[in-house]
N, C-alpha and C positions, 0 to 999 in steps of 0.2 A: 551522343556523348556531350557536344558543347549546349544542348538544352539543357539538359541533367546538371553540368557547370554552371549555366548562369541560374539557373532556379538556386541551387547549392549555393552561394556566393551570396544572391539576394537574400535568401534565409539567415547566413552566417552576420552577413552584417548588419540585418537587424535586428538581432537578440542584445538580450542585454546582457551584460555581465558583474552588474552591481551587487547581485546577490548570486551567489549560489548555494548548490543543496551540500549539505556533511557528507555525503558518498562522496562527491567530487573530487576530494583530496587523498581520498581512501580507494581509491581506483588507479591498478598499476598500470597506465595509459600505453603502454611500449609494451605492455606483452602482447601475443602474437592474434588472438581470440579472447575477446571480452562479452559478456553478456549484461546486459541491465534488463531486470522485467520488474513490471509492476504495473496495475490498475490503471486507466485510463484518468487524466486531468492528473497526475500528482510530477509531471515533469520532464516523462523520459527525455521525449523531441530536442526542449531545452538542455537538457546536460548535454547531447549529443553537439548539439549548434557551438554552446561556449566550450568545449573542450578544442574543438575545430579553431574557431575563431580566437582564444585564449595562445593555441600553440601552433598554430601555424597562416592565421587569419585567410585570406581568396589565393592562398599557395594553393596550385595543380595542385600539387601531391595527395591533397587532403578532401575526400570528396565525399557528402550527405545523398543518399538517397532515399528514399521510400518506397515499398515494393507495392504499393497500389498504385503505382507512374502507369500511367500510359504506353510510355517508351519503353517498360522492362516487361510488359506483358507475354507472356512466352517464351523468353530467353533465360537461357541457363544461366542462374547466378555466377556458376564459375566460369560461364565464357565469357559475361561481365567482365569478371574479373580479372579475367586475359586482357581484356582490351584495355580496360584501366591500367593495368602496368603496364600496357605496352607504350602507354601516349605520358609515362612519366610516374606514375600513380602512387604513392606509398602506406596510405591507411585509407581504407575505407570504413563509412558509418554506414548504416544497413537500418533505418525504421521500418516497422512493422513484420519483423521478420515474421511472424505468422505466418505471414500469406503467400508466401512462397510454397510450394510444396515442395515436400521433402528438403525443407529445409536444414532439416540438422548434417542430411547425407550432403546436403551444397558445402556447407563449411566444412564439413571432413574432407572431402576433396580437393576445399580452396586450400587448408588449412596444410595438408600432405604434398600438394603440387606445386602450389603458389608459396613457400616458405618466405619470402622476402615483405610479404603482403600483411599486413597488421588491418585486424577486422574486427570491429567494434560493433555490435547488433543491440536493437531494443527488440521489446515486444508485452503482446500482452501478458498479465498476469496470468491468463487464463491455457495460455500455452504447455502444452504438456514435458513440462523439462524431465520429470520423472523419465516416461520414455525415449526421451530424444536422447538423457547421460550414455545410454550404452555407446553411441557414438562421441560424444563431448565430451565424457566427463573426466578424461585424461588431456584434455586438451584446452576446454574453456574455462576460463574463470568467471562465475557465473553470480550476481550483484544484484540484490532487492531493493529496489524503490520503492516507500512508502508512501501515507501522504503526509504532507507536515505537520512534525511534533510542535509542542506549542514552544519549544525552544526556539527551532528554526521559524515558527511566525513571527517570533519578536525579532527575528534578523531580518526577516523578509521585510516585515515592514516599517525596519529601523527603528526601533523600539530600541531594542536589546542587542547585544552580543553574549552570549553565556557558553560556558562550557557544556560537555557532556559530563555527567555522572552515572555509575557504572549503580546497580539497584543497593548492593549492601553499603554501599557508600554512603546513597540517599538516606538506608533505614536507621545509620550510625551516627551522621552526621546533617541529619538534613536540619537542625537550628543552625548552625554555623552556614551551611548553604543559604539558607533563605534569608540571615543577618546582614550575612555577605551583596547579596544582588537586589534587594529592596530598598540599598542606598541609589541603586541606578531607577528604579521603575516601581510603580504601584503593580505585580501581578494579575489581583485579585478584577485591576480596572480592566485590564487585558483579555482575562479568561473569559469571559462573557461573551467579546466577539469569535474569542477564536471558534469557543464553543457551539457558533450561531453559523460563521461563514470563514472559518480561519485552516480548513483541513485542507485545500487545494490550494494552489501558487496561482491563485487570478488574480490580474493588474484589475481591472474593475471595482469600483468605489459605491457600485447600483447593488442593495441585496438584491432585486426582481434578476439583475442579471446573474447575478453570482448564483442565485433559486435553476433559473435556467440552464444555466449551463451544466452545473453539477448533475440537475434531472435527465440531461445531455446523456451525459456521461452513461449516467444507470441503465438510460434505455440503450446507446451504443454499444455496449456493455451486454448486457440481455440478446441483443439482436444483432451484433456483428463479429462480438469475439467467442461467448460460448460454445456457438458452431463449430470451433476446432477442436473444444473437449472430445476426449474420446467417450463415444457412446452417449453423446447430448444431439437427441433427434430434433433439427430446427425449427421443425415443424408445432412442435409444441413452444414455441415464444410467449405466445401470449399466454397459457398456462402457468410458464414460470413469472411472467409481470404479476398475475394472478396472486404470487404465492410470494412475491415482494410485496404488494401492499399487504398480505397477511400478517405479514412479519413487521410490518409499519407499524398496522393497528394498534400491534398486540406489544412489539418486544419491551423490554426480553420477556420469554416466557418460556415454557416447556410444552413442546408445542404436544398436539393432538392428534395422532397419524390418521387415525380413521375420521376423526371429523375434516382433517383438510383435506384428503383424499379423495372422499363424498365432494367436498366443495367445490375443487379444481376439477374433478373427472379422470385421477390417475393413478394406478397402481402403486399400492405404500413403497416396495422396495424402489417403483418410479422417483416419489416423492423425496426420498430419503436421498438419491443419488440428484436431485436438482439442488436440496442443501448442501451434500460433497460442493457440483458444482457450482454454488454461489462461494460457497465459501472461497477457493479456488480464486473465486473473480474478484475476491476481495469486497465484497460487498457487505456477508455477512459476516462475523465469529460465533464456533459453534463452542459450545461448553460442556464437557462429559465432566462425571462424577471424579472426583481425584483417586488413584490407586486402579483404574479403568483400562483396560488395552482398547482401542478403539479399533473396531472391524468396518469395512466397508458396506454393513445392511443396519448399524448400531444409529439406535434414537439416540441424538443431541438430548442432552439434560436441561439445556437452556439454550437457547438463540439470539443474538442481537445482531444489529445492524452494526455496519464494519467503524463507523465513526458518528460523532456527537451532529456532523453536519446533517447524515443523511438520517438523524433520530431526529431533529427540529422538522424537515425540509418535508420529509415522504409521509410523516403521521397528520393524521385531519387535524386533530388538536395535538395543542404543548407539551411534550412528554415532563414527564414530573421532574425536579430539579436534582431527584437522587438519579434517574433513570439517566439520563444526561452522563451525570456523575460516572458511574456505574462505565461509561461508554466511554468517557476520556481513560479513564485508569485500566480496562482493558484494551482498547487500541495499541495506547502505548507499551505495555506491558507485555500483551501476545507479538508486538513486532520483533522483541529478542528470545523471548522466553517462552515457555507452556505454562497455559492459567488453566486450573481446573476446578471444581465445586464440589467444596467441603460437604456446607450444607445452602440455606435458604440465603445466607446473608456473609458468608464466608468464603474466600478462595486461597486454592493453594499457589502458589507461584513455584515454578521447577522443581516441585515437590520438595520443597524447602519451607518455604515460609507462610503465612499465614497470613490476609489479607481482610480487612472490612472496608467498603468504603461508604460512609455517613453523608447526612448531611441534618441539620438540628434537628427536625421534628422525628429522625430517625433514633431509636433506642434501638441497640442490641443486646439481647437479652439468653446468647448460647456464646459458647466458646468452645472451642478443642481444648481437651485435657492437658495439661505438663507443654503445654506449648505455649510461645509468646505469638501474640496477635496482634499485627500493626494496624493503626486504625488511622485512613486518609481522609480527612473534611476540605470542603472546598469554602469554608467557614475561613480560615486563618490563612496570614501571608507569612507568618512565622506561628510553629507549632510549639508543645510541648512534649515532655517527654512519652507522653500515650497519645498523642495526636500529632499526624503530620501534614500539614501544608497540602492538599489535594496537587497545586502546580507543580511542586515538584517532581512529580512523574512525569511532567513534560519535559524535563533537563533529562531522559532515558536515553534519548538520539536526534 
């Protein structure tokens, strides 16, 4: 326990707390079971450190662990958790809950036994919370971590502070928005890095390293947390690396079952559940037709990669400046909402609204009937009334 302490303690105190993420204050800290999941590099570790260090700094009461510790290997979470309150204890933080087995049954036990004990867990994205609710889902309160909007970049890197705006808001009001916050910043100078290396919370000023580490991430990702998906045989890794750089080359696109299938060596309905699980890991976003129920053996209508970082970073050459495009406004936009595909050049947002996103040499040349069609350029830092400001989909969250 007193390793577990000073490791905790030395982690606490040197995070920082200059910035933090918009969950942060939106997370009821004192309820009794909390969940944060999301994608590897977009923060969890950190929120978990400054909430510690924030409310109650190298106080006992308050202790960080990670379940790949050395020290916890083979021991029952909840008789952890015994010993922790017995020497003072009162919330514990829990990284990488994954890797605990049977982890959800640990916290329904801490959660029923230990009631005085407040439990805060991260994990990956890729973790099956689906299955695990039937035990949690009266119990935890359970928080998505993203990577960062380009709101929160301009906070992160002291740029900006802006509010959030809710999407009809943006599509009502988005001249008064962008009149408003282009007295503090030029946008339009900003979006270019965020677009290039601006989706994860790295202190690093080196693109080679920020290139690095994010590729980190994809393969840690591929090869250390799919393995918990249910029914992802591990053994096929480098299959699925395979069938990411497919999707590099190509996205978006609609993909090709029987040609990638032939390529990679794997079973179409195989194929189809490696897309489930990419998507899942947040890597990629899959696009079905709009008005679509989507079944677990159904062809994606369109593919892209999860963010603009990993469309520069994982493709041989430059993706095109719409393709880019295309990637920041649905990032943003699938992180609240369902995007789905009208047609070649049109999306529907929560089967409400109507979506193009442009950029000059782009003409659109269809439209849906009796419906209004908004159209986002990343051309303008203030729009007009038929074009709007691409950044401002980044004030989403």
């Amino acid at each position: 326990m007193e390793q577990l302490r000073l490791k905790s303690n030395h982690l606490v105190s040197g995070v920082s707390t200059s910035y933090v993420r918009t969950l942060h204050p939106e997370i009821d800290w004192e309820k009794p079971l909390v969940g944060i999941i999301g994608p590897r590099g977009v923060g969890k570790t950190t929120l978990l450190l400054q909430q510690i260090k924030l409310s109650y700094g190298v106080d006992p009461r308050a202790l960080y662990i990670t379940l790949d510790d050395i020290y916890l290997a083979g021991r029952s979470l909840r008789e952890f958790t015994a010993e922790f309150r017995s020497k003072g204890g009162k919330h514990l933080f829990i990284d990488d809950i994954q890797k605990q087995p049977q982890w959800s049954l640990e916290l329904k036990n801490i959660f029923e036994t230990l009631p005085d004990i407040k439990i805060t867990f991260a994990g990956s994205s890729t973790i099956e919370m689906v299955k695990h609710y039937a035990n949690l889902t009266q119990r935890a309160r359970i928080h998505n971590l993203s990577t960062l909007s380009f709101r929160e970049y301009l906070g992160f890197k002291g740029v900006a502070k802006l509010p959030r705006y809710d999407l009809q808001t943006i599509l009502s009001s988005h001249m008064d928005i962008a009149a408003e916050h282009i007295q503090q910043f030029s946008p339009n100078l900003h979006l270019d890095d965020y677009l290039t290396r601006g989706n994860y919370p790295l202190p690093t000023e080196s693109y080679e390293d920020y290139k690095r580490q994010v590729e980190r991430f994809v393969s840690d990702t591929i090869e250390m947390d799919m393995r918990y998906l249910e029914g992802f045989d591990s053994r096929n890794v480098y299959k699925v690396k395979q069938l990411v750089n497919i999707i590099a080359q190509n996205s978006p696109f609609k993909p090709n079952l029987v040609h990638i299938s032939e390529e990679i060596g794997v079973h179409r309905n195989t194929l189809i559940s490696y897309f489930f699980h990419l998507e899942k890991a947040k890597l990629i976003n899959l696009i079905y037709p709009a008005g679509v129920n989507v079944s677990i053996l159904q062809k994606p209508h369109r593919v892209y990669l999860s963010n603009s970082n990993l469309a520069n970073m994982l493709s041989a050459m430059p993706p095109q400046r719409s393709i880019v495009a295309q990637n920041f406004a649905i990032q943003h936009l699938s992180a609240l909402l369902p995007v789905t595909l009208i047609n070649k050049n049109i999306f529907e947002l929560d089967s409400n609204w109507h979506m193009v996103v442009s950029v000059p040499e782009q003409r659109i040349r269809k439209t849906p009937t009796g419906r209004n069609i908004y159209t986002f350029s990343d051309v303008y830092e203030v729009g007009t009334s038929s074009k709007i400001p691409l950044w401002v989909l980044g004030l989403l969250y």
